[in-house]
TORLUMZA-131150 format. One record per atom (N, C-alpha, C): x, y, z. Coordinates in pm, whole numbers, plus 50000, padded with zeros to 5 digits. Layout:
XYZ ...
This chain:
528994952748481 528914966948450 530274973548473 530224984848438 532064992748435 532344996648583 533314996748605 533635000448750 533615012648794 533625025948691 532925041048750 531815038148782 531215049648800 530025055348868 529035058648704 527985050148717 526745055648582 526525065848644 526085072348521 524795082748515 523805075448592 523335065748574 522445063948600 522005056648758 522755053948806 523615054148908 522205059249049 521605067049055 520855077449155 519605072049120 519295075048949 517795071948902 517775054248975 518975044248950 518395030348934 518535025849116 519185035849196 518865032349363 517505032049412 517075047249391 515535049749409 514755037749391 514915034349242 514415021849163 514575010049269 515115005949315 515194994849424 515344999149568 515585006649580 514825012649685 513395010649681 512555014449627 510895018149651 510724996849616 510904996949488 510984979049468 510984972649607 512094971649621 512564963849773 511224963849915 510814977149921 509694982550061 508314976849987 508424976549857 507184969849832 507254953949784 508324948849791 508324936049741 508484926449902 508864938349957 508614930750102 507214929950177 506894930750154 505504928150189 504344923950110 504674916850008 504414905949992 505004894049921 506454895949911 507454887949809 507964877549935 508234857349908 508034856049997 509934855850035 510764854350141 512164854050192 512364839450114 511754830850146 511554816150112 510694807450050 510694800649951 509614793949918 509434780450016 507764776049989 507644765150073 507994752949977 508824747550065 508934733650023 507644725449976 506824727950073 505214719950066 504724722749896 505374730349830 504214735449747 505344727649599 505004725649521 505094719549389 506454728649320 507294725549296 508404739249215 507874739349091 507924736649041 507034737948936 505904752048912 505104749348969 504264762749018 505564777049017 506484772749107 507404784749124 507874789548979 508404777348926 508704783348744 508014786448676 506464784748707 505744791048610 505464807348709 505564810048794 505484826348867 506954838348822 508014824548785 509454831348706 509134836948544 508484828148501 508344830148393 507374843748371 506234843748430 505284857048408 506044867048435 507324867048545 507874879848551 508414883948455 509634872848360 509964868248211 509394878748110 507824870948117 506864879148013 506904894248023 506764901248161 506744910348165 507934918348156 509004912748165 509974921248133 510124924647997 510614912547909 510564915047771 509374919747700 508544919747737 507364931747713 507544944347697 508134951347845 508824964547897 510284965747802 510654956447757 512154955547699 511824962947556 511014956047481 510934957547376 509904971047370 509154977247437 508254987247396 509395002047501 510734996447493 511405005547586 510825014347694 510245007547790 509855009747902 511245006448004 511795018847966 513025011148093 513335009748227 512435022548295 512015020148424 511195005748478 510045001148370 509774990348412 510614978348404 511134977748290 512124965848246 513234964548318 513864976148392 514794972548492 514234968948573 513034970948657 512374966248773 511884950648742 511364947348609 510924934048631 512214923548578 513434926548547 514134921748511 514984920948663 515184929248756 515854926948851 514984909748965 513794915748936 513444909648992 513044897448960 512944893748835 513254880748774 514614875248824 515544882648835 516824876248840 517194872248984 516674883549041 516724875149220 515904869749243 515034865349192 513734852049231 514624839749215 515344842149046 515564828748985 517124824949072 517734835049126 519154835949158 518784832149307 518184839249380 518054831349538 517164827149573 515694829949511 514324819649577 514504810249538 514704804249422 514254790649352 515444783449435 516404787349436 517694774949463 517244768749574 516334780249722 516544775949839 515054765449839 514684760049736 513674749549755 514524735049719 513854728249790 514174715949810 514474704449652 513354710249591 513264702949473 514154707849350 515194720449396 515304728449301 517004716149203 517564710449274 518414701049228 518204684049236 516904686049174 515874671349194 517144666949074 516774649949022 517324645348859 515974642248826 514884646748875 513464645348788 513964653448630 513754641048573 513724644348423 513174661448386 511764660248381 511324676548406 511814686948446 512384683948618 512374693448653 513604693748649 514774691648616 515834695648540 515924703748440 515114698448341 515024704648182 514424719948246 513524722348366 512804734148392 514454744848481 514904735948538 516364741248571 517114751248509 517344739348420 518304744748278 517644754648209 516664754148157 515754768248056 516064781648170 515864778048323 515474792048401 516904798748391 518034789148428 519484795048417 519524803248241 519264797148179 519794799448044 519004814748037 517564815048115 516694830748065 517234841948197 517954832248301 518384843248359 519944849748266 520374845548219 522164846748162 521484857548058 520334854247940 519914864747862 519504876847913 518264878148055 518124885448102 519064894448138 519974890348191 521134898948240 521974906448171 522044903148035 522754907147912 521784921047859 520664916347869 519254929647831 519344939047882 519574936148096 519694947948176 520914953748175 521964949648115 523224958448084 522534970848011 522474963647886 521574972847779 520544986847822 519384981647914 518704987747955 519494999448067 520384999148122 521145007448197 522145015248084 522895010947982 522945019847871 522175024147815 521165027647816 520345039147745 519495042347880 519665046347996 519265050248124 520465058548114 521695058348108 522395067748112 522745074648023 521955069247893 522085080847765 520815090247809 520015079847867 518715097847905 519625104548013 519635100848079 520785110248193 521385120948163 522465117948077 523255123147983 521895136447919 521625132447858 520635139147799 519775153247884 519355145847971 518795153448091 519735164048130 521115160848153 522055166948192 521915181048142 522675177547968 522415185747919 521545196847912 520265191447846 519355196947869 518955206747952 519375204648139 519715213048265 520325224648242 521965217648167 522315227748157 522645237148044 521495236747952 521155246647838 520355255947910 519475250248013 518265260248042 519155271648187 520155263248282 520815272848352 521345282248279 521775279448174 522835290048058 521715296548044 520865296947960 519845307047894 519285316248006 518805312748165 518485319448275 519805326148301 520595323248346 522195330248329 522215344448218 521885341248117 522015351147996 520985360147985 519575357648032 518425364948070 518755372748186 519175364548276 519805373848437 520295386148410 521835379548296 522615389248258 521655406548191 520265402848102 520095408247996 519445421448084 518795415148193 517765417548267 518845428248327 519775424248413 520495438648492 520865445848347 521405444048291 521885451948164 520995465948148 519805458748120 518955470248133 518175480648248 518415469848298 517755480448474 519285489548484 520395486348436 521765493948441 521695511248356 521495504748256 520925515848131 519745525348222 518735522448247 517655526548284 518285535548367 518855528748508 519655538048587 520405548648582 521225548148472 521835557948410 521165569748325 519945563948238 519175574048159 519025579248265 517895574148398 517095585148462 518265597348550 519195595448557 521375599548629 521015610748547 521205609348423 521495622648285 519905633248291 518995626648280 517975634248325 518175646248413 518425638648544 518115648048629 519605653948671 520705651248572 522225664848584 521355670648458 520775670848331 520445682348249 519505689548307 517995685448432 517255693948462 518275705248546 519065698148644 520165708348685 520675718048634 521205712348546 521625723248434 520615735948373 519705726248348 518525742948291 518255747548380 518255746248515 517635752348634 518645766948642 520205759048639 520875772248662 521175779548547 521165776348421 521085783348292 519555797048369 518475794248372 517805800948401 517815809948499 518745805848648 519205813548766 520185824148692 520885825048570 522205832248542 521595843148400 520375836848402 519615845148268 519135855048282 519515871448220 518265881148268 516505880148228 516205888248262 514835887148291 514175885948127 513195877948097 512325882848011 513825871247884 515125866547941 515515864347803 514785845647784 514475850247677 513605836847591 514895822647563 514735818447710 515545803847720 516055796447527 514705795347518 514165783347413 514495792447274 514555808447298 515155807847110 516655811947128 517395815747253 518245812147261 519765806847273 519155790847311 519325776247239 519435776347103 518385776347044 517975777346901 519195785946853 519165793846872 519925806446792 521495806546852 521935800046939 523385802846987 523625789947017 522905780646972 523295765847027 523385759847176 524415751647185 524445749847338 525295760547412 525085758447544 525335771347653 526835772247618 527365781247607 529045782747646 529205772947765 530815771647789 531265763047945 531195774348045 531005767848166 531075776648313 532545782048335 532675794548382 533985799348392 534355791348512 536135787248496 536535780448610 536345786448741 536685801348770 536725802948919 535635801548943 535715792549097 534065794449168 533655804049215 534195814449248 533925826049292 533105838649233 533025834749072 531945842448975 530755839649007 530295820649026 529165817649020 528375825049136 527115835949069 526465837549195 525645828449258 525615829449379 525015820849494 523555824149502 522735813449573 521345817549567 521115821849700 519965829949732 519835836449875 519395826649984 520155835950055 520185827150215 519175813250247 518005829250218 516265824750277 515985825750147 514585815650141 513955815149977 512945826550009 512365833249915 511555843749862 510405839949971 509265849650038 508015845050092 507055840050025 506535828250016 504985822949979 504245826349944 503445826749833 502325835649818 501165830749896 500375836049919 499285831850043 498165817149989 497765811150040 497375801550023 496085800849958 495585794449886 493905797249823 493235789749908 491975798049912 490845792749993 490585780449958 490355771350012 489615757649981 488095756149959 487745749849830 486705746749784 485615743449929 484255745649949 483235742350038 482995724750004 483125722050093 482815705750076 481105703650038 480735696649936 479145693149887 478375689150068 477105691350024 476525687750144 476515670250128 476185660950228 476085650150222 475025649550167 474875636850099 473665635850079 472585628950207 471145634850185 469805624750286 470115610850258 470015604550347 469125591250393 468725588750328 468425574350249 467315570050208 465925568750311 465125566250254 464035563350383 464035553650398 463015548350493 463315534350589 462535524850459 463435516550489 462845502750403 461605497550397 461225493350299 459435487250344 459655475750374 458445470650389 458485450650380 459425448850337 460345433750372 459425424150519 460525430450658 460685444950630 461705447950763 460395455350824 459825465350764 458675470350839 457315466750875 456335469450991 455255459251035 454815461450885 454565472650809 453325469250674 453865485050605 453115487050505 453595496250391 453925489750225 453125499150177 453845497450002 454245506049969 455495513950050 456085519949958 456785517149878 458085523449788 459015516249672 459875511749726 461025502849695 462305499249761 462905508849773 463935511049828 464955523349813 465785520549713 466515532449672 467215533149520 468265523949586 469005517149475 470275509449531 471565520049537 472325515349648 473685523949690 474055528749583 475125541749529 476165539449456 477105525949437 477515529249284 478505518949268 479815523549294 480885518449325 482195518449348 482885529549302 482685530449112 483335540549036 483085551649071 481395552749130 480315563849130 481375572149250 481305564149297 481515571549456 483215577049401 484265568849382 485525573849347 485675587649304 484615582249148 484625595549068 483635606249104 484175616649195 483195626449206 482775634649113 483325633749061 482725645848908 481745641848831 480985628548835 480275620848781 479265619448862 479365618649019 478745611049111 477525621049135 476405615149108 475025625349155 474445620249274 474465626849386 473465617449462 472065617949494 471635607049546 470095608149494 469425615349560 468015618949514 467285631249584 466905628749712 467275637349774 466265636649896 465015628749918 464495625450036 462965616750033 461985628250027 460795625350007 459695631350032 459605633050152 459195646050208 458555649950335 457445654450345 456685643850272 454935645750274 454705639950377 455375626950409 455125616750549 456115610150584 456155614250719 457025609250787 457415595950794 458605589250830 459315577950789 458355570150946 458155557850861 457785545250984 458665545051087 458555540251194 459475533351285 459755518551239 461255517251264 461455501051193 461775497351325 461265482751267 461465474151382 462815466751408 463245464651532 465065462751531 465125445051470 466325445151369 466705435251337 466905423651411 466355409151398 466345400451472 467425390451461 468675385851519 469705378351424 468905368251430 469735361151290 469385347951261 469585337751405 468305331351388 467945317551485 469385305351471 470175299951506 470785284251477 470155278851509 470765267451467 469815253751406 470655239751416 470855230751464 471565221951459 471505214251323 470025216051239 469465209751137 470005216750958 470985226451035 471465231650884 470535234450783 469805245250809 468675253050689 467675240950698 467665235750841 466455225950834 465885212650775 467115209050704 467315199950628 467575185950705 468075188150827 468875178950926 469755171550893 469835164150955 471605160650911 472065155850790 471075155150699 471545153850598 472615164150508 472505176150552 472755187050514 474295190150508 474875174050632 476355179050662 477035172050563 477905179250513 479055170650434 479585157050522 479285146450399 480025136450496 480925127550411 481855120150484 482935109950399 482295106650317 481365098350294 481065094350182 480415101850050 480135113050078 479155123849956 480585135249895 481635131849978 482505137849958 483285137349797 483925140049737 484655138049599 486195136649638 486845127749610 488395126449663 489265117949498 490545120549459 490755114549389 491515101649446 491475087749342 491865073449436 492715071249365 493895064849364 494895054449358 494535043649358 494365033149257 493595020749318 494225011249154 494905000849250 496224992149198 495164987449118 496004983248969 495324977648902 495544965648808 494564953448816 494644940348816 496124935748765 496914945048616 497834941548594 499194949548680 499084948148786 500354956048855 501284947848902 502594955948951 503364945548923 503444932749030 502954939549123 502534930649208 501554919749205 500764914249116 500314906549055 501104898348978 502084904048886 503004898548777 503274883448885 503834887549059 504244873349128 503194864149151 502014871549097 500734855449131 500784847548994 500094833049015 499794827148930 498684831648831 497944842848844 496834849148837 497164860948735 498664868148723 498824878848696 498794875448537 497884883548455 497954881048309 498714890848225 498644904248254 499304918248169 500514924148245 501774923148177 503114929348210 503254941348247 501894955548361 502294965748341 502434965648500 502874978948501 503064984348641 501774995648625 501204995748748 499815003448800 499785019248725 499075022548696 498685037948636 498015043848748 498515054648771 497385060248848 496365068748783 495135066548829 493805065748804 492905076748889 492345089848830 491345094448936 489885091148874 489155086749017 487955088148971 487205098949001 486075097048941 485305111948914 484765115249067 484295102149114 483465099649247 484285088149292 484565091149475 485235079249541 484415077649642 484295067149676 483595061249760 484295050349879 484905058350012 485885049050063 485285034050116 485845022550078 485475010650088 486815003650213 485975001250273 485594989950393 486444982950405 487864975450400 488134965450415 488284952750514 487304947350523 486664940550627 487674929650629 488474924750518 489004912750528 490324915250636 490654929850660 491944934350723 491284935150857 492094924750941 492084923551073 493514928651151 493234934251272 494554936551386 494924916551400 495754913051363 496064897451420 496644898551536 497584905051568 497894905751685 497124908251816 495994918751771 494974919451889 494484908051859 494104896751784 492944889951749 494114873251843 495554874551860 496014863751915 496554866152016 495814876152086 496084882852271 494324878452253 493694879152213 492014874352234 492334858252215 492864854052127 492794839252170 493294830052240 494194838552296 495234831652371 494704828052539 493574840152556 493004842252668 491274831152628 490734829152536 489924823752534 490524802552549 491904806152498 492004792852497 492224789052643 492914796352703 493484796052861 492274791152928 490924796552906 489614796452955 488734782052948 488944780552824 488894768452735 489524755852828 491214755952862 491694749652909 491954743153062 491304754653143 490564756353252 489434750953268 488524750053170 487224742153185 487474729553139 488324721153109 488544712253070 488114705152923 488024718952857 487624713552680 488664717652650 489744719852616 491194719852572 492084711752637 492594700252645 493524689652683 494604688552612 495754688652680 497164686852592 497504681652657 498694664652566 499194654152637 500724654952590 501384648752653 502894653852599 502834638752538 503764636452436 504414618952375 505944614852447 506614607852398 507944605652461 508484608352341 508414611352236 509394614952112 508804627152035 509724627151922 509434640351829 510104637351700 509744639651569 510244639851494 512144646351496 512724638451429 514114644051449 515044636151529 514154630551627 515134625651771 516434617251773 515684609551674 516834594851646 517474602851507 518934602451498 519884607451429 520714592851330 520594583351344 520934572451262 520294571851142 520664568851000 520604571250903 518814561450926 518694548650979 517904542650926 516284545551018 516734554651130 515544558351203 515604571351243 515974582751133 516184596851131 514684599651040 514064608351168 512304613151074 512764630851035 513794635351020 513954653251001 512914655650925 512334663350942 511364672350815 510524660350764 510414653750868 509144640350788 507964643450839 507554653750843 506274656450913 504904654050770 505294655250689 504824648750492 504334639150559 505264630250634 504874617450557 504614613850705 505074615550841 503874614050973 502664619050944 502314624850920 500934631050917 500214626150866 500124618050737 499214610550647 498904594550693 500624591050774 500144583050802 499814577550949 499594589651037 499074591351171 497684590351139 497404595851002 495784594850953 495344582350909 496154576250848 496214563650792 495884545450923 496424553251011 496754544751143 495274546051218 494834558151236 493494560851321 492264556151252 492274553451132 491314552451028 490864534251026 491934528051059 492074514351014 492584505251147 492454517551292 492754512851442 491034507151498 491434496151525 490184494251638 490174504251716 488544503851775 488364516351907 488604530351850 487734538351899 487644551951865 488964557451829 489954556051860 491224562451849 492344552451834 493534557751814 495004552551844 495654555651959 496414549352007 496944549252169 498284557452153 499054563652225 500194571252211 501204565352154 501204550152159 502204546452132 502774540952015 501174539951936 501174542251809 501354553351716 501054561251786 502084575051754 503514579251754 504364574951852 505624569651906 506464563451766 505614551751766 506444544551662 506654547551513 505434552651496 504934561651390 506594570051331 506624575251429 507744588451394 508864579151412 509034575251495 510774564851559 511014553751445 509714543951400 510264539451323 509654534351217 508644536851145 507734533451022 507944549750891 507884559051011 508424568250915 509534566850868 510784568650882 512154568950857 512174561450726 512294549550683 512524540750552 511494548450448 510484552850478 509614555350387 509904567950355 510444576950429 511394593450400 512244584850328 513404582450331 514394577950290 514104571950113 513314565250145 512994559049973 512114569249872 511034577649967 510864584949864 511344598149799 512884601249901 513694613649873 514914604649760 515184594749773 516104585249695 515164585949577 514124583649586 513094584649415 513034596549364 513054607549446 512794622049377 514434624649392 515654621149413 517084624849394 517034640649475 516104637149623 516334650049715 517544641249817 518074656949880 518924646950019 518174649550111 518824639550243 518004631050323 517414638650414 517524652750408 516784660450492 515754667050472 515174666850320 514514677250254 512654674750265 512124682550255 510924680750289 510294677250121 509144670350139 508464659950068 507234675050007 506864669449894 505754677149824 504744668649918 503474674449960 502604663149995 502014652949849 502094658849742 501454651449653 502054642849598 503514641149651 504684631249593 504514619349705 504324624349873 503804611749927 502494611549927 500754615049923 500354610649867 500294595749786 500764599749648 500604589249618 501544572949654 502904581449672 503684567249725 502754558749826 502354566749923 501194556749980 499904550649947 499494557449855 498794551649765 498614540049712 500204539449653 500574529749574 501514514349670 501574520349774 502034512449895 500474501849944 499774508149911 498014504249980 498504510350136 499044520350168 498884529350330 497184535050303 497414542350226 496214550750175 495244549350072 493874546750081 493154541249987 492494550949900 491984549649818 492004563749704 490174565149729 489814548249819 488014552149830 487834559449956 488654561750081 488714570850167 488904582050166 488954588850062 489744602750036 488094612250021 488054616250104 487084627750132 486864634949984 488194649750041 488524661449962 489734667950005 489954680249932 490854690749991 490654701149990 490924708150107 490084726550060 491354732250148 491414743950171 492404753050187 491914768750172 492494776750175 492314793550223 492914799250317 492434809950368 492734819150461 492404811250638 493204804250673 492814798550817 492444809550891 492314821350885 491914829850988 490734834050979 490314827850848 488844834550834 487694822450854 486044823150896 485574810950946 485214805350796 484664813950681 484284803350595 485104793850544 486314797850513 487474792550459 488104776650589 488274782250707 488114771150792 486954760850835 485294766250814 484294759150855 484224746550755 484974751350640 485074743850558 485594727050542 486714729050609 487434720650691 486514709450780 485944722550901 485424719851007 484274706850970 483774710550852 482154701850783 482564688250761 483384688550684 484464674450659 484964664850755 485594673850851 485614664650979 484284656951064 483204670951053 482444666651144 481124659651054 481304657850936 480324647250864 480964636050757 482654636750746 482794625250646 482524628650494 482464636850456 482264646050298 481904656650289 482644656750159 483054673950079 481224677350065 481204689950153 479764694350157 479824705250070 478794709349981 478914726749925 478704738050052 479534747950038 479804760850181 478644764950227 477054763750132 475874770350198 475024756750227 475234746150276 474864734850307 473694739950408 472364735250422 472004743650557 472054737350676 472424724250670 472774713050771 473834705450773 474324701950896 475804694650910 475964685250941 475704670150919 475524659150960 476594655251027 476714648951115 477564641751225 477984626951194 478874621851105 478664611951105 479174604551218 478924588551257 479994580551390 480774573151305 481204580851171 482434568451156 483424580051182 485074571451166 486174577651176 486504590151082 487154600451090 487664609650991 488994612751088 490104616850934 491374623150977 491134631250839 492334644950927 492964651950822 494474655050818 495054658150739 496384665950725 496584680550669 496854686750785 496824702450818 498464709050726 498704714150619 499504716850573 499634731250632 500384739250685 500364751350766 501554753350794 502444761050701 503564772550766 504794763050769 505004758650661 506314744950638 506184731050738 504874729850787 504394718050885 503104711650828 503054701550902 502584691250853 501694684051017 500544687551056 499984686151167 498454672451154 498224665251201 497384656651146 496164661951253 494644658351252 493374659851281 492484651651274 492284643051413 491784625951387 490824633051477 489094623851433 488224626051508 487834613351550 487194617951713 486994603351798 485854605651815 484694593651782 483674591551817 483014584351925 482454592152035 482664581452139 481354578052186 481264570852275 479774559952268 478454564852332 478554577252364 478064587052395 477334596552262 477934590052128 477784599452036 478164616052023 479414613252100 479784628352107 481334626452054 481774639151987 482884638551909 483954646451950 484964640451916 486454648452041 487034650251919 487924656351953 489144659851803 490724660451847 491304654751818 493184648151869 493564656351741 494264668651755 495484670151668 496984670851756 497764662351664 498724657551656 499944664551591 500754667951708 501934678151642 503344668751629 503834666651528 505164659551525 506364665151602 506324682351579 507464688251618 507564689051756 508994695251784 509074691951947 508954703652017 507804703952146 507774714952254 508294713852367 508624724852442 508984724252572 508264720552682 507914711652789 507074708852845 507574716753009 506304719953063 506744727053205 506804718053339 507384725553398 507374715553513 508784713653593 509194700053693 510504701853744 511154689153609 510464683853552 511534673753448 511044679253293 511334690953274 511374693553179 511704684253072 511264686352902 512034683352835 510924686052672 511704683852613 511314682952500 510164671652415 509324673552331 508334659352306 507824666752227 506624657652127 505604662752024 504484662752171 503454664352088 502014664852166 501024657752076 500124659152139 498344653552156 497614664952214 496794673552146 495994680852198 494484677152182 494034672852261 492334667152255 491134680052244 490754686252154 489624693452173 488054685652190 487174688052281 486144684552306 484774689552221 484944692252152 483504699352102 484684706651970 483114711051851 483734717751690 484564731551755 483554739351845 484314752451847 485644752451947 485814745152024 487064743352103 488024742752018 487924732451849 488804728751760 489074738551689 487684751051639 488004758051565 488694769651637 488934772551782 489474780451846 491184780651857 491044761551858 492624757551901 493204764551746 492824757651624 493274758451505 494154774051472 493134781451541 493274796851507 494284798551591 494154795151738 495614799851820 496984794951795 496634780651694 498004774651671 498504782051541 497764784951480 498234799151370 498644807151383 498464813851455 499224827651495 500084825651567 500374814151658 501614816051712 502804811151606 502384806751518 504104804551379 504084816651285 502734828651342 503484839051295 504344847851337 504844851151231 506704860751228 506754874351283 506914884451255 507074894751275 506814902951117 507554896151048 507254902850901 505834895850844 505164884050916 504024881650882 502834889450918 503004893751035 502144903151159 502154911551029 503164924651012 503104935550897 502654935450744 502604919550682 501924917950570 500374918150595 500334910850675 498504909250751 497874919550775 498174931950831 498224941350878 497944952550748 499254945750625 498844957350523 498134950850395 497774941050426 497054931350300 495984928050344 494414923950285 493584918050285 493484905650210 492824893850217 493244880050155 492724884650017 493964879749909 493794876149828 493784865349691 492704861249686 492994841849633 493924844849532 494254857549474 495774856049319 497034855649433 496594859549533 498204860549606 498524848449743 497254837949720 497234832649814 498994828249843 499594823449724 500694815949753 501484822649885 501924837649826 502844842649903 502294845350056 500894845950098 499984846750194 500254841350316 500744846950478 501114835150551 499734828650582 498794834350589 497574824950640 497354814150582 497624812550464 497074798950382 497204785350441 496614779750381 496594766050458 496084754950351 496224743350375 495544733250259 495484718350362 494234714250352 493994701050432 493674688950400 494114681850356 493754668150295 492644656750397 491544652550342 490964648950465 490634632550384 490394625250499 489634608150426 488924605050557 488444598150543 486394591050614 486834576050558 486534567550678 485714554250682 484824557150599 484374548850463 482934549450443 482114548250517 480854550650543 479304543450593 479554528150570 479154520450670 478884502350596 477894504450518 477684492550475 476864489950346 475894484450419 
């Protein structure tokens, strides 16, 4: 763009200004690696659609907004994903198209900011035709109150004038013929000393006229009948005068006197009105309340632009506002305080952990530890996790021992990161799609395709969306959500907990007791307390479903952010927006069959 200052300049700050406060809360800083890029280019593209939509029907307020924001999606979200400089055939060719529609885009929003500052321009003008014309009205306006001032000036020096024409006139001479007959007055002789003066004292008053006798008032009406008096049929009383009546006395008759055939009743004294808490007896129905109330609503609509970033969003507009005739304020139950809700769990888990159904074991390693090219696990939590599941599934004895965990990360992971970031042309640090390892293990025979449960995912903070989970673990198959029973099976189940750029596994132990424990397994490294501190993954053992579904929830909220707390806070879940959503979650689960 030119290096002055646009016109347009003020209008297009605002414009990203308001953009920016609303794209933050729910636009995400980062995309997840975990999730497919792919998906991401098709959420670039709907913005795409919607711009050149707005482009072409010259919507330029919108078209700068969805064009900016096409261009910083494609300019800093996409790059900072992992997959975004894959040599996947595809996702190259998807590369190249996004650069090439950002370079056009950008060429459009030049455009679109030239004719933003031809309305400007325009506007300008326009301003200042209408200051000029108020200016010239201002002007027109004293002009004449000027004039006016002056007529009424001349007025009252000519009444002057006839006043003393008449003081200098003898008696009886006829002013008015004259005028007529001699024209205007001769001039006043210069010396002042001719003009006679008027007397001292003015003449005495003539005496004052008697004043008219004021009308008598008029009588009383008589006393009212029913329902003020105990009984009587007499007539109503005449109604008051009206307003004019009374003003205009010359008109105003007042009414006759009463009859004094019989004397007026005694009335009985007025009783004030009774209160009532029941409002005319109606009871409480009677009170205005929020809901019977009429209010006009604001209420975003399906194609807004905030939609345009879901996979979900179908129409290129920005929201209309909308009144309805009748509002009815609705509930949003899905909006929870999280923060109060992870000061409540934090204290239930403490409780939990005290009674000895919450157990946490420290390991001797952590993903990351070993730094040598051939036993470096960074960001392999993909590919620990599936196959921490893989290991418990196909271990004698209810469980796996720590130290099969150990090795897991130190040294079975590492080659298998390594070869499948060398297949997708990621570097050696980058995190794995789960569905890219998946199948490498698959196709390895790690993972068998007849163990594979299901996958479900949602809102981890909410129970249906997690019980969901919960059923899978605790029976070995994908159940439908209104199941009315939950079978227990005693064979093995694992899952893999996809949650917040991590990768957490969920092995259940069946023990001979027929009672079921639950080991999730954290790769990453915590601080452990004590006098030998140090760093390690964990083993957290829950004893029972709700201990698990308690832990799950507390380990959620603590990887939330600060800017996550404020989306939560101003959003309720929504499945078009799950992506950008921090709650989301997705769990891959597999079961021992039943023997045969």
């Amino acid at each position: 763009m030119n290096g002055k200052v646009r016109l347009s300049e003020s209008r297009r700050s605002t414009l990203r200004k308001l953009d920016d406060e609303m794209s933050n809360s729910f636009f995400p800083s980062k995309l997840s690696n975990l999730r497919a890029i792919e998906s991401y280019y098709g959420i670039a593209n709907k913005v795409l659609v919607a711009f050149e939509s707005c482009y072409e029907s010259n919507e330029l307020d919108n078209a700068y907004l969805y064009g900016r924001r096409f261009a910083k999606f494609s300019m800093e979200a996409l790059p900072s994903h992992d997959y975004y400089n894959s040599a996947k055939t595809e996702l190259k060719a998807l590369r190249i198209k996004n650069v090439k529609d950002v370079e056009g885009v950008m060429l459009k929003l030049e455009k679109v900011v030239d004719c933003m500052d031809a309305e400007e321009e325009l506007k300008l003008k326009l301003q200042r035709e209408e200051a000029q014309r108020r200016r010239e009205e201002a002007a027109a306006a004293q002009s004449r109150r000027e004039e006016a001032a002056a007529a009424s000036l001349n007025d009252v020096e000519m009444s002057a004038m006839q006043k003393l024409e008449m003081l200098r006139a003898p008696s009886g001479f006829n002013h008015s013929a004259s005028r007529k007959s001699l024209g205007p007055p001769p001039p006043l002789p210069s010396p002042l000393s001719s003009i006679p003066l008027p007397p001292i004292l003015p003449p005495p008053l003539p005496p004052p006229l008697p004043l008219p006798s004021p009308p008598s008032p008029p009588s009383l009406p008589s006393a009212p009948s029913a329902p003020y008096d105990e009984e009587g049929d007499s007539a109503p009383p005449p109604p008051p005068p009206s307003y004019s009546d009374v003003m205009d006395a010359s008109t105003y008759t007042p009414p006759p006197p009463p009859s004094t055939s019989a004397p007026p009743k005694p009335r009985r004294p007025k009783q004030p009105p009774k209160l009532s808490i029941h409002m005319n007896g109606v009871g409480d129905s009677a009170l205005p309340s929020l809901y019977n109330l009429s209010f006009g609503s604001h209420k975003l609509q399906p194609d807004s632009p905030m939609n345009a970033y879901s996979s979900a969003a179908t129409a290129p507009q920005l929201p209309i506002q909308q009144f309805d005739q009748q509002y009815v304020p609705e509930v949003r139950k899905d909006i929870v305080n999280v923060r109060t809700l992870q000061v409540r769990l934090l204290d239930q888990f403490d409780s939990l952990r005290r009674a000895k159904k919450i157990e946490m074991f420290p390991l001797n390693t952590y993903q990351g530890r070993l730094k040598s090219p051939s036993s470096d696990s960074t960001n392999g939590c993909t590919v620990i996790s599936p196959l921490v599941a893989a290991h418990h599934l196909s271990s004698p004895g209810s469980g796996i021992p720590d130290m099969t965990i150990e090795s897991i990360i130190d040294n079975i992971a590492p080659p298998i990161l390594s070869s499948v970031r060398s297949k997708l042309g990621l570097r050696q640090d980058a995190l794995i799609v789960p569905s890219d390892v998946h199948d490498y293990l698959v196709d390895c025979k790690i993972l068998h395709q007849n163990k594979f449960v299901g996958v479900c995912g949602g809102n981890i903070l909410d129970d249906a969306h997690l019980n969901e989970l919960l059923n899978m673990l605790q029976s070995g198959k994908c159940l439908p959500p209104n199941a009315p029973a939950i079978p227990t099976t005693n064979e093995k189940v694992a899952a893999a907990l996809f949650f917040h750029e991590h990768v957490i596994s969920i092995l259940k132990l069946t023990l001979s007791t027929r009672e079921c424990w639950y080991d999730v397994v954290d790769s990453l490294p915590t601080r452990t307390s004590g006098a030998s501190a140090s760093q390690c993954c964990s083993r957290t053992r829950c004893k029972d479903r709700t201990s698990l579904e308690l832990y799950l929830k507390k380990y959620a909220c603590s990887k939330f952010s600060d800017s996550n707390f404020t989306y939560m806070e101003r959003n309720g879940w929504d499945d078009g927006m799950c992506d950008f959503d921090p709650r989301v979650f997705q769990a891959f689960v597999w079961a021992n069959p039943p023997p045969s």
